[in-house]
C-alpha positions, 0 to 999 in steps of 0.5 A: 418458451421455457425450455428457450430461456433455459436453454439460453441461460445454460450457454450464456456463460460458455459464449461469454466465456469465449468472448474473453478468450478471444480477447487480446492480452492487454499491457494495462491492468487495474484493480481496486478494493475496500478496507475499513481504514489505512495502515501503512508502516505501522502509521495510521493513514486514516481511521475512516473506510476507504475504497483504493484503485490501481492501474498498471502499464506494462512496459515489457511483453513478460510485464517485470516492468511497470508503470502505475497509479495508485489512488485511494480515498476515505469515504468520511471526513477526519474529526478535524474536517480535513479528507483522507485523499491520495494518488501515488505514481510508480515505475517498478521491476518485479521478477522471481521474488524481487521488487524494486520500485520508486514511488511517488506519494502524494496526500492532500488530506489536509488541502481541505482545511488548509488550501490547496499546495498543488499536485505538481508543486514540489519544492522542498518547502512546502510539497505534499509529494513523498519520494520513496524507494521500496525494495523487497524479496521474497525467499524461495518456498524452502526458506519463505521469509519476505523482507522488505526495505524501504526509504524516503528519498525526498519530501519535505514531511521528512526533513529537518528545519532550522530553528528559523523555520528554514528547510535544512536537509532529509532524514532518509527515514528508513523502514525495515519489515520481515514477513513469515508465512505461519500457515500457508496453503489452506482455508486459512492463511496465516502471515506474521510480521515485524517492521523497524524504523530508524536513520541512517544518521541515528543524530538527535532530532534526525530519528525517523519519521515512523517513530515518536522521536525518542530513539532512532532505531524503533520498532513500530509495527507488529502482527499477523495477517489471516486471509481466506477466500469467501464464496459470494454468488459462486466466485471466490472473493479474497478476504482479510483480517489484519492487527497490528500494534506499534510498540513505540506510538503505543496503539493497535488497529485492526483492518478487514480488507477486501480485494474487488476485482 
């Protein structure tokens, strides 16, 4: 008997193995992972752990194009009361380092406390939603420097209002990253990173929303990345560890994040 249950275990994985292979290759793919709070632009989203997901939907055979979701949730209440929640959709091109997509955020943190807007109300007075177009590319490994540039398109928590209280227009707050592998292809990876923000307009009281409203042009986050793979019951689990400072807020975090699946 012992030597069946041996046996069976020896070829369990090579039989799960082939059940996997003989799979067809399917368009939509999800993942999700954890980290110990939200940073995004040099902005804290939430100070709370939080679980994210994504799922994704390719609209070609070679997937450069995609349909997604991404969804993320804080797994404490805020000081406040109110609950970190958010759901975003994108449509996004992907080929040979470069990224252009139109994403649209929605968080409803402060539903909670304030009552529900509605996840399809998008007027210009009163929605949660974010409209933002995020390009990046990433530079051959010759000269492998990442930049990143992104700008809101639409959403009323980056608009301008009358003295009456009345919508008047959007800043377009525009954000602006350079990234550089420090070290690259060993037990420890090392990227750095610095992000700047401003308006197109650079007119007072138009200055971006990543800053604190002094200047337009500010930078507003900077720091490194380290990220290794951990050995967790023989798979290889990626992990990492971020800190980052926002020179113009005058805060720093530190993020230990980690991708499920």
């Amino acid at each position: 008997m012992n030597t069946i249950i041996k046996l069976a275990l020896c070829i369990a994985p090579t039989i799960l193995t082939a059940q996997t292979e003989n799979l067809k290759q399917s368009p939509v793919d999800i993942s999700a992972g954890i980290q110990t709070n939200h940073l995004w632009r040099g902005l804290i989203i939430t100070d709370k752990p939080m679980v994210s997901a994504q799922a994704t939907l390719g609209l070609n055979k070679s997937k450069t194009v995609q349909l997604g979701i991404w969804g993320g949730t804080s797994i404490a209440n805020e000081a406040d009361g109110t609950h970190y929640k958010e759901i975003d959709y994108f449509i996004r091109y992907a080929d040979k380092g470069l990224s252009i997509g139109l994403w649209d955020l929605y968080n409803s943190r402060s539903e909670a406390k304030n009552g529900a807007y509605g996840v399809f109300n998008y007027s210009k007075e009163s929605s949660k939603h974010i409209l933002d177009l995020r390009t990046s590319y990433q530079f051959p490994q010759t000269f492998p420097i990442r930049v990143e540039a992104d700008v809101l398109l639409y959403g009323p928590a980056d608009a301008i209002y009358t003295v009456n209280g009345e919508y008047d227009k959007n800043k377009h707050s525009t954000y602006v990253e350079i990234g550089y592998p420090m070290i690259q292809n060993s037990t420890v990876n090392l990227n750095t990173f610095i992000g700047s923000a401003f308006t197109f307009s650079g007119e007072k009281g138009n200055y971006s929303l990543y800053g604190d409203g002094k200047d337009n042009f500010q930078v507003v986050n900077v720091g490194f990345t380290a990220s290794k793979d951990v050995n967790v019951f023989n798979k290889k689990i990626p992990v990492s560890l971020t800190t980052m400072w926002n020179p113009t807020n005058k805060y720093a975090r530190v993020q230990i994040a980690t991708k499920l699946f």
